[in-house]
N, C-alpha and C positions, 0 to 999 in steps of 0.2 A: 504494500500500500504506500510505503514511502516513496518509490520508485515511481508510483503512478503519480501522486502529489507533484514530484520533481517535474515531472515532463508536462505537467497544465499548471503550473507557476509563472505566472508575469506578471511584474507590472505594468497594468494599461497605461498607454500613454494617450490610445485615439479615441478617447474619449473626452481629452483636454481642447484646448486653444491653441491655437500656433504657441502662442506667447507660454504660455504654460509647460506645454513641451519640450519647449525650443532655448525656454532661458530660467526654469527653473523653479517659478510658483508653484509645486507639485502639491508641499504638505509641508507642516512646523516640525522641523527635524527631532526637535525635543519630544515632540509628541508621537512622531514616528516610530521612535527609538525607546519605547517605556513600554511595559512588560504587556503590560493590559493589551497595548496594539498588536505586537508580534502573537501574544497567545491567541486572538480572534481573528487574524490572518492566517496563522497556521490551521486552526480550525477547519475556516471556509475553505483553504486548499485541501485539504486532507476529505472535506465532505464533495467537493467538488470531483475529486480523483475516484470515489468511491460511485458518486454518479456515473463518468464517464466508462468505469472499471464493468459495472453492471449494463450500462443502456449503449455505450458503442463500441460492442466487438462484431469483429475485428475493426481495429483502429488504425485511425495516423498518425503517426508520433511527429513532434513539429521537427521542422528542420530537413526533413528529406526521407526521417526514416521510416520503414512499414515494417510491421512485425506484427505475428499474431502469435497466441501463445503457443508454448511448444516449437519453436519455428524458431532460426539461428538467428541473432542479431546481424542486422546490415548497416555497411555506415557509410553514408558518400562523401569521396569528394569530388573537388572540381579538376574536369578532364584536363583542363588550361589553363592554370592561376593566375593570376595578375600577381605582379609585385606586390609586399604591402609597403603603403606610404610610410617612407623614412620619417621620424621624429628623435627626437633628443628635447627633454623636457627637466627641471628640476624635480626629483624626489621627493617626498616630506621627511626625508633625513637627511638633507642637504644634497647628498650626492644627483648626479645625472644620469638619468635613465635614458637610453640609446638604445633602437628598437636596434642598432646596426651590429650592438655589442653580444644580441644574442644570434650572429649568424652561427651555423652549421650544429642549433639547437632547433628541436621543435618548441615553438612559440606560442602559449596559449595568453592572448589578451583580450582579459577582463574588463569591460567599461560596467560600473555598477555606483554605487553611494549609500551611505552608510546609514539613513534614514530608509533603505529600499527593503522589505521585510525576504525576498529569495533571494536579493543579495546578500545578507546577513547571512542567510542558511548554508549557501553554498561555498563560503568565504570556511571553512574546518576542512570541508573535500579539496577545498586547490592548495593549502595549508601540507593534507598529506600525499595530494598527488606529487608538490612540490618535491616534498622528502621524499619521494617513492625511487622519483626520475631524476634528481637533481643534477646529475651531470651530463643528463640531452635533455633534460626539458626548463624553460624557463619559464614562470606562471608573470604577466606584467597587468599588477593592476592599476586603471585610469579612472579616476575616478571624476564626475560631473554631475553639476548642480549641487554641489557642495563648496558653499563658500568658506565654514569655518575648516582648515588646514590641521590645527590644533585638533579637533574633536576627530579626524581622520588620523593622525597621531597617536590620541588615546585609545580608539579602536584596534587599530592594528598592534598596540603592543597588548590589549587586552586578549584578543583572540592569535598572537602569536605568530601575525605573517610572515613569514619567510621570505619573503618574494618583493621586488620593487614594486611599492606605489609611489602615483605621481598624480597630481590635478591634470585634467585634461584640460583641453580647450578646447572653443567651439570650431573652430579651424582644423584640429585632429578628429573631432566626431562626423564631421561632414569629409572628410578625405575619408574617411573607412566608410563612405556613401550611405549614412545619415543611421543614428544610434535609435530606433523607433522605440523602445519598451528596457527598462531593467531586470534584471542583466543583460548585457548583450557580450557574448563571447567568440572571437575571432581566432583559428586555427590555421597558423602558419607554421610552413613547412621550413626544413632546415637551410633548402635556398633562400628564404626571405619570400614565401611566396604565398596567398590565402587563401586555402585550401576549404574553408566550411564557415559558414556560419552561425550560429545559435542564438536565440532568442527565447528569453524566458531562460525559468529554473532547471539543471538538466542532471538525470543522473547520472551520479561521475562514474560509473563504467562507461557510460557511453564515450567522455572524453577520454578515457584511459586506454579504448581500445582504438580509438583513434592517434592518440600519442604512439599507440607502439607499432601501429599499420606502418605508419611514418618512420619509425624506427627501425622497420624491417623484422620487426618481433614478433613469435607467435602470437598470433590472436585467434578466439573462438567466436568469429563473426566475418563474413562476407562484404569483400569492399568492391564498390561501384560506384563508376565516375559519371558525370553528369555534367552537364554546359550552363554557365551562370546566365540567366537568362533577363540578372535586374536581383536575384534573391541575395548577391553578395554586395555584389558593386552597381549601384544607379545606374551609371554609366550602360552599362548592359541592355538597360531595359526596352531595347530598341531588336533587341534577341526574341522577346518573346511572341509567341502566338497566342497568346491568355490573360489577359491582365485579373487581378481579382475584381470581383463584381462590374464584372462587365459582359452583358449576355450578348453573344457575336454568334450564338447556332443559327439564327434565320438568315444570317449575311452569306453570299456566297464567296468561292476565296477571291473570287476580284473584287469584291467590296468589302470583304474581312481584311486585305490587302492596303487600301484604301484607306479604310478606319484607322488602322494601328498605322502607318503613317500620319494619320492629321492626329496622331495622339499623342505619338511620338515628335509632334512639329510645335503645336500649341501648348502654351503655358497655362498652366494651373492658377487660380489666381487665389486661392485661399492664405499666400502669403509665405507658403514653400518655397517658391522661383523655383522649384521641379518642372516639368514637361508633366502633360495628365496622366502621361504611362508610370515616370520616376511616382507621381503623387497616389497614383493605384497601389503600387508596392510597396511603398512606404508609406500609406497611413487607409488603408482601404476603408477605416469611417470616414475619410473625409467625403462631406456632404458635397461640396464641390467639384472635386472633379468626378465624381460621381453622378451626378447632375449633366457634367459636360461632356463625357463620354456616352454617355444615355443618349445625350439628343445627337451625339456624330454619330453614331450608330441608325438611329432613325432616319437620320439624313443619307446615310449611304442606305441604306434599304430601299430608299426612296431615288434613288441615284443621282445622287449629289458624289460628284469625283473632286474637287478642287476644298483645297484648306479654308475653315471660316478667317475670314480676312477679319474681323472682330478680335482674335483672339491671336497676335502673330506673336512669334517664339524669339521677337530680335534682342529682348532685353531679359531672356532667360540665364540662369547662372547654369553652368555644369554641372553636373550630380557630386563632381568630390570636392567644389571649389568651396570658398569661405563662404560661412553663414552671411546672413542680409544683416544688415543693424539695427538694433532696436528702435522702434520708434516710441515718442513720449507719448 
């Protein structure tokens, strides 16, 4: 049951405001972090694993994997990684953390925060996965929307991290092409290359069997590569043939064709500066492009071939470029 808990663990982000997401209004860290909250989250995850435990087998476990019971663990990664974006950031123990420092180790990097209730949880699993693998694996935690530095200090010497943390910034969470939910953990290879994504709480065999795939170590699970299609890197999202909620079966493929270009062309305007396809995969509640996708769709069914000129993509940012700046 703990293992089912791990794998429907997140915290929602698309349910917030741009602004909320994006710079940090989530919840009062003090109050995040007091017993009462963690015991009634842990709860609601633990009753929510037990729902899904009973009412949806066989299941999808998030991130790419299928399993049903009885049946060997499968773990993907990507057929053709992208580099991951070079950073070097100050510590909270002074030193400098250099993603460059951990070449020819496999790299698990953590973006999480210390009010987040399954980042808290899962922060003892990367603790002994660290100890397990320490001399091919490096665990780098980043931490955001956590302005107090100090309380991320007392944390980690409380629960015993092992491992480099560092404050992120919003410049590094959009180059790993956009952080949507806590935890969010990125799986690089010992070339420096990003090989998986995960989102939400996960259980650490899963990451462990993935560390030693990479490793070239036995493992008791099935590995299969697959093409980033936008699930790793934004940038991609011009790969896919499906966006989430977006119903394209009545379209036929010259007009499905069509669509995912003008979706791929047109900007989102909920305040992402993603493209409608980047803003489908990164935040599939957004009510926006959601809305805008729906009516390009109707519009090519109706055979409409040309992009709405209402909505032109000239002052889009790039899916790993800097965040937009706040406005007052």
């Amino acid at each position: 049951m703990r293992q089912i808990a791990r794998q429907v663990a997140v915290w929602p982000w698309s349910k917030l405001t741009f602004s909320e997401r994006h710079f940090g209004h989530l919840t009062n860290p003090r109050v995040a972090s007091s017993g009462i909250f963690l015991t009634c989250m842990k709860l609601a995850i633990y009753r929510f694993g037990l729902f899904l435990f009973i009412a949806v087998l066989p299941r999808a476990l998030p991130g790419g994997q299928q399993q049903q019971q009885g049946e060997q663990m499968v773990i993907r990664l990507i057929r053709d990684p992208d580099p991951a974006p070079a950073f070097a950031v100050k510590g909270i123990d002074g030193s400098t953390v250099d993603l460059a420092d951990a070449h020819g180790k496999v790299v698990l990097l953590n973006f999480w925060a210390t009010w987040c209730g399954p980042c808290r949880m899962e922060v003892p699993d990367l603790v002994e996965l660290q100890k397990k693998y320490q001399d091919k694996l490096q665990v780098i935690g980043l931490v955001i929307d956590d302005a107090d530095e100090d309380s991320v200090r007392k944390f980690a010497k409380r629960y015993s991290i092992n491992y480099p943390v560092a404050m992120a910034t919003d410049e590094m969470r959009f180059q790993f092409g956009g952080v949507p939910a806590l935890p969010t953990s990125f799986i690089i290879d010992a070339q420096g290359r990003v090989v998986q994504k995960h989102i939400g709480l996960r259980d650490p065999e899963l990451y462990e069997m993935e560390v030693r795939a990479l490793l070239g170590l036995p493992i008791n699970a099935r590995v299969e590569t697959f093409e980033d299609t936008g699930e790793i890197f934004l940038k991609h999202a011009n790969r896919a043939s499906d966006l989430p909620g977006v119903d394209m079966t009545k379209l036929t493929p010259a007009q499905k064709t069509v669509a995912l270009h003008r979706m791929n062309e047109d900007t989102c305007t909920c305040g992402c500066q993603y493209t409608l396809a980047q803003c489908r995969i990164y935040d599939s509640a957004c009510r926006v492009s959601r809305e805008r996708t729906a009516k390009i769709v109707a519009e090519c069914a109706n055979g409409a071939s040309t992009p709405n000129q209402n909505t032109p993509n000239q002052n889009a940012v790039p899916a790993q470029a800097a965040p937009p700046a706040v406005h007052p």
